[in-house]
C-alpha positions in Angstrom: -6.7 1.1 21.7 -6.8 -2.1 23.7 -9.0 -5.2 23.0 -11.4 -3.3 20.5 -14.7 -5.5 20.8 -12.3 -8.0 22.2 -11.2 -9.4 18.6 -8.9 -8.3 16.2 -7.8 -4.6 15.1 -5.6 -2.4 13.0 -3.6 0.7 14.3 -2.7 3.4 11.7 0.0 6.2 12.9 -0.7 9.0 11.3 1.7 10.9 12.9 4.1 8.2 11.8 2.9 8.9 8.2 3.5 12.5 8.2 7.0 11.8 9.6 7.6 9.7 6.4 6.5 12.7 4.0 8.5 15.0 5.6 11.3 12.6 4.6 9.9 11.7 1.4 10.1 15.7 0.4 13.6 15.9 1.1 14.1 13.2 -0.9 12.0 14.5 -3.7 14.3 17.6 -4.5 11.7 19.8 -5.2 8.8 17.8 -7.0 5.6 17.6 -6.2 4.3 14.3 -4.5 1.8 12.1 -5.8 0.5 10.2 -2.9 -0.3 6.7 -3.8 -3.4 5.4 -1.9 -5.0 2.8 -4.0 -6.1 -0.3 -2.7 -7.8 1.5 0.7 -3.8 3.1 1.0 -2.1 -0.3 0.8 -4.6 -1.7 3.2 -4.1 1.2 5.9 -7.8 3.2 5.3 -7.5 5.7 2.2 -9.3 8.6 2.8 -8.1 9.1 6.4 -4.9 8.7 5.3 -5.3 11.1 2.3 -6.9 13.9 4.6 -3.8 13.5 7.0 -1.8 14.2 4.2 -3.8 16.9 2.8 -3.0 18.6 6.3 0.9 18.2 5.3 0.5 19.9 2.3 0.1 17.2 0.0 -2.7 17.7 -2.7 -2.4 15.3 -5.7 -3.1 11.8 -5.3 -3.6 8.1 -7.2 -5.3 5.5 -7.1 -6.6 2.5 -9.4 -10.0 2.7 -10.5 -13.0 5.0 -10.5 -14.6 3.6 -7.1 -11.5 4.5 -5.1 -11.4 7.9 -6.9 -15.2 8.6 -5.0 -14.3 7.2 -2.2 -11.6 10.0 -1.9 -13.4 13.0 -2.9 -17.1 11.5 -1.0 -15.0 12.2 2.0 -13.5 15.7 1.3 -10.1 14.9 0.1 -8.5 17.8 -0.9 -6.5 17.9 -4.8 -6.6 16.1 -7.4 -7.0 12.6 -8.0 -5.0 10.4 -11.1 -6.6 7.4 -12.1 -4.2 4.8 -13.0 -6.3 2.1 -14.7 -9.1 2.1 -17.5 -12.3 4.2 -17.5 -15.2 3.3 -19.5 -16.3 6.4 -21.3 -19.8 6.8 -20.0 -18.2 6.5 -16.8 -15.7 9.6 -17.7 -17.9 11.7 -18.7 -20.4 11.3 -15.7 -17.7 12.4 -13.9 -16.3 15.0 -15.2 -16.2 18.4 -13.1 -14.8 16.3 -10.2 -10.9 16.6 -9.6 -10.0 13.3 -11.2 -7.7 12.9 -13.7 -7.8 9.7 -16.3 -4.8 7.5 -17.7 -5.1 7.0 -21.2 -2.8 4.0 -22.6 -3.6 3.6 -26.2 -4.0 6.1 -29.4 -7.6 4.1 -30.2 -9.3 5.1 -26.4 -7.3 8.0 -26.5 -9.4 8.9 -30.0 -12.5 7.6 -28.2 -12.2 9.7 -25.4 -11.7 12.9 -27.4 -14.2 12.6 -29.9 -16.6 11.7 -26.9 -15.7 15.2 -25.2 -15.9 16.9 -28.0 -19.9 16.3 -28.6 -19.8 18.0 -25.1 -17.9 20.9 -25.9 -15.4 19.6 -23.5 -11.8 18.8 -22.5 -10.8 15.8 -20.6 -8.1 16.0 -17.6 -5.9 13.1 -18.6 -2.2 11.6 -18.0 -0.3 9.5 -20.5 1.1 6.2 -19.7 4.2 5.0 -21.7 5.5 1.8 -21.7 9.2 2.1 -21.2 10.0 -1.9 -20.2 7.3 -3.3 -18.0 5.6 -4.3 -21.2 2.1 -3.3 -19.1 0.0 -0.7 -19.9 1.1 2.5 -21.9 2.0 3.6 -25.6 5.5 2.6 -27.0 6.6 5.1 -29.7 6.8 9.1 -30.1 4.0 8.5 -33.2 1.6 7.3 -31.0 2.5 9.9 -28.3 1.8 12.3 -30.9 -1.4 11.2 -32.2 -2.9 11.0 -28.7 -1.2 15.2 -27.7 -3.1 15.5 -31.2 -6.4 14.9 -29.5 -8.6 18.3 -28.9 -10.6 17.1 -27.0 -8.0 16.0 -24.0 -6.5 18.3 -21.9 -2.8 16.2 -21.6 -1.2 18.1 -18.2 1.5 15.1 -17.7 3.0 11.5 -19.0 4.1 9.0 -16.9 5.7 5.7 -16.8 6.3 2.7 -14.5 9.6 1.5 -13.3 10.0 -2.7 -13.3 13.3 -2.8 -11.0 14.0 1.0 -9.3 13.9 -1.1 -6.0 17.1 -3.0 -6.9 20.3 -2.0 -6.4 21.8 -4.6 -8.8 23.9 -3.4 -11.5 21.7 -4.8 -14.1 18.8 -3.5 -12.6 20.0 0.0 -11.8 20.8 -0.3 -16.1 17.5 -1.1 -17.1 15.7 1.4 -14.6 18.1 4.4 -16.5 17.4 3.2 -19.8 13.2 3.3 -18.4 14.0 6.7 -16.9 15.8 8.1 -20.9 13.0 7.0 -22.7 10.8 8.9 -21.2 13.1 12.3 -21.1 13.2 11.8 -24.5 9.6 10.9 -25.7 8.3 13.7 -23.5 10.9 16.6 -23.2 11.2 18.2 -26.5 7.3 17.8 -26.5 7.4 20.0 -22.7 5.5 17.9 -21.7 5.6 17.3 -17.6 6.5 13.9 -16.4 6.7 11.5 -13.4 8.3 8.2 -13.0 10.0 8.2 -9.1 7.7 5.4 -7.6 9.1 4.4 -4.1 12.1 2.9 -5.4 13.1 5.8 -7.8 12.7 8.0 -5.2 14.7 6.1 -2.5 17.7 5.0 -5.4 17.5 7.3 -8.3 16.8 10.9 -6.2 18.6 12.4 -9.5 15.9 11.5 -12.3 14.1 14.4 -14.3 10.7 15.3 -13.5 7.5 17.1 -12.4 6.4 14.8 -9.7 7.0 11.6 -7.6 4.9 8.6 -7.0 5.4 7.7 -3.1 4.0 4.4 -2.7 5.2 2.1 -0.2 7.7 3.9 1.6 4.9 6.5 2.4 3.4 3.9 5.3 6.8 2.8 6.2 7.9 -0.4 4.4 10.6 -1.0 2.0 10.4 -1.7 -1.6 12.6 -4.5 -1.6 13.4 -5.9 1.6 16.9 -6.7 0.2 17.7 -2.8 0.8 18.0 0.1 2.7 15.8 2.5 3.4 16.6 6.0 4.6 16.4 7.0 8.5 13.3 8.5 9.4 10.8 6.1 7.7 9.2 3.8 9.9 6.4 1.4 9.3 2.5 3.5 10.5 0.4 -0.1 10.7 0.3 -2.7 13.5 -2.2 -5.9 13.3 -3.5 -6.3 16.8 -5.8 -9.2 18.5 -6.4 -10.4 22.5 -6.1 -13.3 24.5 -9.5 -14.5 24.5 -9.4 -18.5 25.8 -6.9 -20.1 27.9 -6.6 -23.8 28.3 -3.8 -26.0 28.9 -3.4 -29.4 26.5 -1.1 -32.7 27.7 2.0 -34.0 26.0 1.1 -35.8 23.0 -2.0 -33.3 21.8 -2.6 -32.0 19.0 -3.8 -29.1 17.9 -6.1 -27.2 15.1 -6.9 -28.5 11.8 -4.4 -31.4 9.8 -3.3 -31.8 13.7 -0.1 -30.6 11.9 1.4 -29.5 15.5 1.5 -32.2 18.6 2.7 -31.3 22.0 5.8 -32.6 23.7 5.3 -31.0 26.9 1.9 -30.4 28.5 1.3 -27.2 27.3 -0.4 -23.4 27.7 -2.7 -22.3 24.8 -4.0 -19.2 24.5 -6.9 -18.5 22.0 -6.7 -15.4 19.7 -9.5 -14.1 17.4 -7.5 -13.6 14.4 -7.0 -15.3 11.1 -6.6 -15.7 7.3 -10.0 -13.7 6.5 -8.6 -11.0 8.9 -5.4 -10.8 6.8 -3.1 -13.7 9.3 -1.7 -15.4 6.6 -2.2 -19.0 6.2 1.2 -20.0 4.8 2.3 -18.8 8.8 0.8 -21.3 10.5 4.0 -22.9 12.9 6.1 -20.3 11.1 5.2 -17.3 13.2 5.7 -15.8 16.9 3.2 -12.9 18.0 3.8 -11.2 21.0 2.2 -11.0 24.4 3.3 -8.6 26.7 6.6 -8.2 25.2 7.3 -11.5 24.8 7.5 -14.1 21.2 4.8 -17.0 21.7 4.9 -19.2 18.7 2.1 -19.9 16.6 0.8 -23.8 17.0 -1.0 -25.6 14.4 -2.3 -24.4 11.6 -4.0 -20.5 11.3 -7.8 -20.6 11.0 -10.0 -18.5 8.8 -10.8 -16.9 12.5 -9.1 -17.8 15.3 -5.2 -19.1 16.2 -3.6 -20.8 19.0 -0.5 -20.1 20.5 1.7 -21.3 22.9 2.5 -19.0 26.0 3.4 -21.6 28.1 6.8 -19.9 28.7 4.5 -16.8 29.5 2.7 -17.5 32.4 1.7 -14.0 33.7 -0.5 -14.2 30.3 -4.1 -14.0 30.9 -7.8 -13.1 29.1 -7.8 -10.0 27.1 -4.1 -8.9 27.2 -3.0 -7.4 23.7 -1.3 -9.6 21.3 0.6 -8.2 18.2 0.5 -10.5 15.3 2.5 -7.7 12.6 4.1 -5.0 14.8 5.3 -1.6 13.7 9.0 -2.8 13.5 10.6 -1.9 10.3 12.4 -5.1 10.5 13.1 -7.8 12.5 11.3 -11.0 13.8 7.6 -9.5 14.4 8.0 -6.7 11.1 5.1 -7.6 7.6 8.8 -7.4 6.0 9.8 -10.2 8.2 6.3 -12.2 7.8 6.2 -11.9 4.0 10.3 -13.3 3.7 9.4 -16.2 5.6 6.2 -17.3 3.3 8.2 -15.9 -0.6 5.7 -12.9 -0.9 6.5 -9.2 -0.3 5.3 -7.1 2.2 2.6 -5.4 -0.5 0.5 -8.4 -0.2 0.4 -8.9 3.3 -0.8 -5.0 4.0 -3.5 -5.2 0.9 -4.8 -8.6 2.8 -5.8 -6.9 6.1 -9.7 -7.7 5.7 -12.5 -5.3 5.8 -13.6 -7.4 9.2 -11.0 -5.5 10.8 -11.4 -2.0 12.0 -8.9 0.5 12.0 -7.9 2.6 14.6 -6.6 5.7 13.4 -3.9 7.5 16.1 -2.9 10.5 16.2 -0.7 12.9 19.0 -0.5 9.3 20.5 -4.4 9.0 20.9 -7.2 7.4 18.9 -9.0 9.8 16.7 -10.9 8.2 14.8 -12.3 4.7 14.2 -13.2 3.1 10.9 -15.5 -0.1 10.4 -16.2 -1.6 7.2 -18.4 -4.1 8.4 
């Protein structure tokens, strides 16, 4: 969708998305896929996402908190829904009956919990996080595993950890990930209890692990894990950040431009206007370290990037004019325009950049090539 309210937009693929879970069940040898869509899906909108994937089959799903879990089933999501972080109690138990499933970490709000259903005559849907070397969240020892499965008034269906390093293929890393991966075979095994622990990287490295389910994460909307390594054919990125043309001026050797006047022209030179910055998810730490494109083209970024606006130089494009379509992230997996691309340059990871698309910026949701839906936030 071109120049949508003439500012700055967001186009999701969804047909992209299910070509990466198609992929992602090959991969996943027979395990059920959790589909990870916290944080609004990684910034890409989460319940249009979820209810693509719900038409592909896919019916469990996680997120972080209870707010994301409504969001999800206020829209008619499909399956159920894992929590990953804490609940307050009250909270649980106001929400039971729903198809959510809460994470409990530690033997004392594991106790909590139960004793809290069982005033109600109730069980609580829950999952069991153990610690196997991020030193986060989760319990550490089969004693504390056991007093928690001891609990009558949870209903345990799974455990789960978290990898720290599945997305490296370093020896050392690929060590410490097994060692993750045999604790929790062994804590939860003899106990049959059903497990996951494939996140994105374990899925993509370590297609061999034991296990119930997978996590898929990142790779899910395209990106990789680590941008160090592969990914397999047939994932490709679903998001594009998209803006327009929307002032044209031309400044004279010596100028400068934008805040700091960090960039000074040495030619006279083209500027074209675009209505997209660091509160639309452009980040900051790009400003004269980025090229967007315009009609096929790279035009570097001048000065520094604005909370709403950037300039850029198209002087070398002169067929540019008001309201042709910029991409500032495109859908390349890699390469000079990719989020993989953006976050090497400025020492983050392409996680960050997604999750920062603001809620300013609609998204436009496309389908058999064509706009299906469109979501505003504000």
């Amino acid at each position: 969708m071109k120049n949508f309210y003439k500012r700055t937009w967001s186009e999701v693929n969804l047909d992209a998305l299910k070509g990466n879970i198609a992929k992602i069940s090959e991969l996943a040898k027979g395990k059920e896929i959790i589909a990870i869509v916290k944080a609004n899906a990684y910034g890409h909108g989460d319940y249009q996402c979820a209810k693509a994937l719900n038409n592909c089959g896919i019916m469990h799903f996680a997120v972080s908190n209870l707010w994301e879990a409504q969001e999800l089933s206020g829209h008619g999501v499909l399956g159920d829904i894992l929590i990953f972080g804490y609940c307050d109690i009250p909270l649980v138990l106001e929400n039971l009956g729903k198809n959510y499933i809460f994470t409990v970490g530690d033997t004392d709000y594991a106790k909590e919990l139960s004793e809290a259903a069982l005033e109600k005559n109730i069980k609580i849907p829950v999952h069991i996080k153990i610690d196997t070397g991020m030193s986060r969240v989760g319990i550490t020892d089969e004693e504390q595993l056991d007093s928690i499965l001891s609990q009558k008034g949870l209903d345990c269906r799974a455990a789960y950890t978290h990898f720290a390093v599945s997305d490296s293929l370093e020896p050392q890393d690929a060590d410490f990930t097994d060692q993750q991966q045999k604790k929790i075979v062994e804590m939860c095994q003899k106990r049959g209890l059903p497990t996951h622990s494939q996140n994105s990287g374990g899925i993509i490295y370590h297609g061999n692990y034991a296990g119930d389910f997978v996590r898929a994460g990142i790779i899910m909307y395209g990106q990789k894990p680590d941008e160090r390594f592969p990914v397999p054919d047939g994932i490709r990125p679903i998001f594009q950040l998209k803006s327009v043309v929307s002032q044209l001026k031309t400044i004279h050797k010596g100028d400068t431009v934008s805040y700091g006047r960090t960039f000074k022209a040495e030619r006279d030179t083209r500027l074209a206007l675009i209505p997209c910055g660091y509160a639309d998810g452009f980040n900051r730490r790009l400003s004269g370290n980025w090229e967007v494109i315009v009609n096929g083209k790279k035009a570097p970024v001048c000065g520094r990037i604005c909370m709403d606006q950037t300039l850029i130089d198209v002087t070398d494009i002169p067929e540019v004019k008001l309201g042709d379509e910029v991409i500032v992230y495109s859908n390349e997996l890699e390469g000079g325009s990719s989020v993989t691309e953006a976050a090497k340059r400025i020492g983050t990871i392409n996680y960050e950049l997604l999750c920062a698309v603001g809620t300013r910026v609609p998204r436009i949701f496309v389908e058999n090539g064509k706009p299906v839906e469109i979501q505003r936030y504000v």
